[in-house]
N, C-alpha and C positions, 0 to 999 in steps of 0.2 A: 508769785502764786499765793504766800503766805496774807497778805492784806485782802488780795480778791477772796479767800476763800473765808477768813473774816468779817468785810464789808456784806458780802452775800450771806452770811450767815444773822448780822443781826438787822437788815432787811427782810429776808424771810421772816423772823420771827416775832416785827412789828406789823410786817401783813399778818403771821397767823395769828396773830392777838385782835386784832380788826376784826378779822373775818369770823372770827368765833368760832373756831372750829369744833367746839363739846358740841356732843347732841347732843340736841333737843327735842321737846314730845312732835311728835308729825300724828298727823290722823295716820291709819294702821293701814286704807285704802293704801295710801300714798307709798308704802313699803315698797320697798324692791326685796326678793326673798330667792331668785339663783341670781347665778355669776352672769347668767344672760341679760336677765332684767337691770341688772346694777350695770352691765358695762353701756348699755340702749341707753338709760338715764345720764349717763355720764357721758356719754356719744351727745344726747340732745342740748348739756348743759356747755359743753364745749362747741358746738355746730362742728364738731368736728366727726371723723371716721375712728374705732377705734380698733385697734391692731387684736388680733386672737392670738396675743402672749405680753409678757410684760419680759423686763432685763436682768440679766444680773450680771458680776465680773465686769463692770465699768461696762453695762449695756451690748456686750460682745455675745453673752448666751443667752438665747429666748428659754424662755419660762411658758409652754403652753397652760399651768394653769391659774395661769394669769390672764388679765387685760388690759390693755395700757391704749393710753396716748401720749402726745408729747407738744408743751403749749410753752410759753411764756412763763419763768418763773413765778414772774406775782399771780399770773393766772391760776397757776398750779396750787399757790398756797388756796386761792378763792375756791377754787372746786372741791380740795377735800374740804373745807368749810360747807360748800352748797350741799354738799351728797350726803356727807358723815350725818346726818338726822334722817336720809333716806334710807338706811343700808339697815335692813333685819338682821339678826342675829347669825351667827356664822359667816359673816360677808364683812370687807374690810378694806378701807381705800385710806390713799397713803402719796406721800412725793417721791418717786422713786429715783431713778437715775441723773444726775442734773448735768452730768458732760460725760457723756459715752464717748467712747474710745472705739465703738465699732464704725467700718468703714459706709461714709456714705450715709452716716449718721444725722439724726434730723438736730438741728440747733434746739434746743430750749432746754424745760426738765419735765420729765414722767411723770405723770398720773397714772396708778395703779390701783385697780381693782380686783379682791383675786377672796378665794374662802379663807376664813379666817375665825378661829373662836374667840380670842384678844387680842388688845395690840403688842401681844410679845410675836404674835403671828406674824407680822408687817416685818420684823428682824428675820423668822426663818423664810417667808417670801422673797427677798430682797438677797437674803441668803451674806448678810452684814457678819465680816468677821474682824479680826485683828491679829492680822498671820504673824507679822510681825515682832509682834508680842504675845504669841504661844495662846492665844486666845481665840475660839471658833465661835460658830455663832451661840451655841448652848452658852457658852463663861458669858458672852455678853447679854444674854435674856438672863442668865441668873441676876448680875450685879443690877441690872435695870430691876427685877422686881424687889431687889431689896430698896433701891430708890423708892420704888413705886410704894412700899409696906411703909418706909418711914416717911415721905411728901409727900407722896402723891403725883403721878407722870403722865403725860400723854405724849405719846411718841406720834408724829405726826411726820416725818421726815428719816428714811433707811434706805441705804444704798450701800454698795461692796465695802467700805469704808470709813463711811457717817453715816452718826446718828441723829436726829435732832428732836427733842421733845420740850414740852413744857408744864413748868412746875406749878403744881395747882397751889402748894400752899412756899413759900420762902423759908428755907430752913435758917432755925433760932441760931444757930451756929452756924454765920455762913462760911465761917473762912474754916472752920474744920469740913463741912461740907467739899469745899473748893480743893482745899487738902487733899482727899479722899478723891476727886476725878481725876484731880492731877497725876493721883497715882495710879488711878484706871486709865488715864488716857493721856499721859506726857504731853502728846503732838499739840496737844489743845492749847496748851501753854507755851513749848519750846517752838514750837513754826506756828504758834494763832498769836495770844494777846498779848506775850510778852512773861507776866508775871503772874502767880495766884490772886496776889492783890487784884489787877486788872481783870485776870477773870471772876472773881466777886464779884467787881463795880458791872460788870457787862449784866451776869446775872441776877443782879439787883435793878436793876434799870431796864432788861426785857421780859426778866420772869421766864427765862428756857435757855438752854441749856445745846452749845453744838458739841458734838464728838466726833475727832478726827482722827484715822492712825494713818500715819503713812506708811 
């Protein structure tokens, strides 16, 4: 589990670097501005149908307000790229679930669209904690916005127990950096890359950043 869940993490993160996922300016026509418009938009960029709810708890509990689909991961990274320049203000799309545990469950990972006023939003949507280490979702939006105050984060990727974002700017100190998640997030090191060294070099080389708790 520990390799797949690595492998898959820094695939993700060379599709979300591809795909470009920062907005960008759109004509203001082109806005999607409620949760209806934005999940239609995302309905048509998918040709897919899209559920009236999104997951949480490893995709066992619906979220009515939420909207979801569920596609192909690299699709998944392409859409929040396609949409994120479409979305007004208060509205917020994200990777949500990527292997639910509910029965009868669809194969791939979640697209969620849901209201939102930042993307610490996408943490309490997604409803990302870390039980295990006495951490709920508030401890983890806080420590994310002090990342966010000193590099600069785009979290583009929150589910019951990962997070995944990316670093706008490469912190000068990366291995105190690497330090410092290790101690927010052990799993990352001890079941992902092996070593802090190793998670430097990852993060040096995709620019974001996964977080695991088990």
């Amino acid at each position: 589990m520990r390799n797949i869940k690595t492998c898959a993490a820094c695939v993700l993160s060379v599709i979300y670097a591809a795909a470009g996922c920062t907005p960008q300016s759109t004509a203001s026509s082109d806005i999607a501005v409620t949760l209806d418009d934005a999940a239609s938009r995302l309905s048509k960029l998918a040709n897919a149908p899209v559920r009236p709810y999104s997951t949480r708890d490893f995709g066992r509990e619906q979220f009515t307000g939420g909207r979801s689909l569920v596609v192909e991961a690299v699709r998944a990274i392409e859409l929040v790229g396609e949409l994120r320049p479409k979305l007004g203000r208060g509205l917020i799309v994200f990777v949500g679930c990527t292997r639910s545990l509910a029965d009868g469950a669809e194969e791939g990972s979640e697209v969620v669209v849901a209201p939102g006023d930042n993307q610490f939003d996408i943490l309490r949507v997604a409803q990302s904690d870390a039980v295990n280490y006495d951490m709920d979702t508030e401890c983890l939006v806080r420590k994310l916005q002090e990342y966010d105050r000193n590099y600069g984060i785009d979290i583009f990727h929150a589910e019951t127990d990962t997070i995944e974002f990316r670093l706008r700017s490469v912190p000068a100190d990366l291995m105190a950096f690497c330090d410092d998640l290790y101690e927010f997030c052990p799993d990352t090191v001890d079941q992902g890359v092996g070593s802090v060294e190793a998670l430097a070099s990852e993060i040096a080389r995709h620019g974001s950043v996964y977080l695991w708790w088990d």
